[in-house]
C-alpha positions in Angstrom: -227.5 26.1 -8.4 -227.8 29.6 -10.2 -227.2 29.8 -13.7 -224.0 31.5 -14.0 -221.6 28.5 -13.1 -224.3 26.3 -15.7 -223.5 28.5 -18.5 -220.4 29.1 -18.3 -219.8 25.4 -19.0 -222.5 25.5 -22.0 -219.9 27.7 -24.4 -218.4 25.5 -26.6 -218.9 25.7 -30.6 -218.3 22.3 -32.6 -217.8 22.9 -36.6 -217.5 20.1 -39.2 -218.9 19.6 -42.6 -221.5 17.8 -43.4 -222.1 15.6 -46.8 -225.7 14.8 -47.9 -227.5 11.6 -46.8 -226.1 8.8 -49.7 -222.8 10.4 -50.5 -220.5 7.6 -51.0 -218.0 6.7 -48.5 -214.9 7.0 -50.6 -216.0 10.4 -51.2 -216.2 11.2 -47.7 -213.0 9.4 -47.0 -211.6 11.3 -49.7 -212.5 14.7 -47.9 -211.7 14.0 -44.3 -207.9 13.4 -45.9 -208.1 16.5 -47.4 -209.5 18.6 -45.0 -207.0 16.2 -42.0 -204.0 17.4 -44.4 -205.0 21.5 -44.3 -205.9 21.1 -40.8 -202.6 20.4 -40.1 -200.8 22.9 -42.3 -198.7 25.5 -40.2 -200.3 28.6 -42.0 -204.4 26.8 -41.1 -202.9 26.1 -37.3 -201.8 29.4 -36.5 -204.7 31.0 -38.0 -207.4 29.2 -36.3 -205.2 29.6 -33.0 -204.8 33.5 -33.6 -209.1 33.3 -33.4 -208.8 31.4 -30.1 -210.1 28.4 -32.1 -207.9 25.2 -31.8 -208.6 22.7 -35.3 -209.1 19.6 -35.0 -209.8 16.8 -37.6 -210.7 12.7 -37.2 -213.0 10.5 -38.5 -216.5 11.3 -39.4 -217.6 8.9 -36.4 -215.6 11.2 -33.7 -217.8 13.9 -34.8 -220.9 12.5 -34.4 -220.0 11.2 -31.4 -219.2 14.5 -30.1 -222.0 16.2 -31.4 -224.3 13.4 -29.8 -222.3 14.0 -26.4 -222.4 17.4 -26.2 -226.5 17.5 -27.4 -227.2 15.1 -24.2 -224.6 17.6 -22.6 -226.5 20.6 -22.9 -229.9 18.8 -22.7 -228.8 18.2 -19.3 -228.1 21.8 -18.5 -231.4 23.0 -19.8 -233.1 20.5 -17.6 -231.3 21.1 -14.4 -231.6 24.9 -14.9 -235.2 24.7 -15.8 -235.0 26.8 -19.2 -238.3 26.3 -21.3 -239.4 26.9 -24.5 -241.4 30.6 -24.4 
């Protein structure tokens, strides 16, 4: 397999926030709604669309799951195209 077809599935960009280690979960809670209710604003949606970014919001537990699938996603690619550390 050459590399071309590997990394052009590699491009995708995952943003969240991130609260320190301890926060409290009602505080957490508190700012998924917050950010779930701008996400969802007309003005928000268009802008992020107008940057070829499409926003999406969920529970804190979506996002670690997709960042954990995505990790084992491109650990996979770096393995089957043989990149190493130089």
């Amino acid at each position: 397999m050459t590399l071309g077809p590997l990394l052009a599935t590699a491009s995708i960009a995952i943003y969240g926030m991130f609260a320190p280690t301890g926060t409290p979960r009602a505080v957490i809670a508190l700012l998924n709604r917050e950010v779930e209710r701008v996400l969802t604003t007309p003005e928000l949606k268009e802008k992020f669309l107008n940057i070829g970014m499409e926003p999406a919001g969920g529970p804190p537990e979506a996002l670690t799951a997709k960042m954990k699938e995505e990790s084992a996603r491109v650990a996979k690619l770096v393995r089957t195209a043989g990149i190493r550390p130089e």
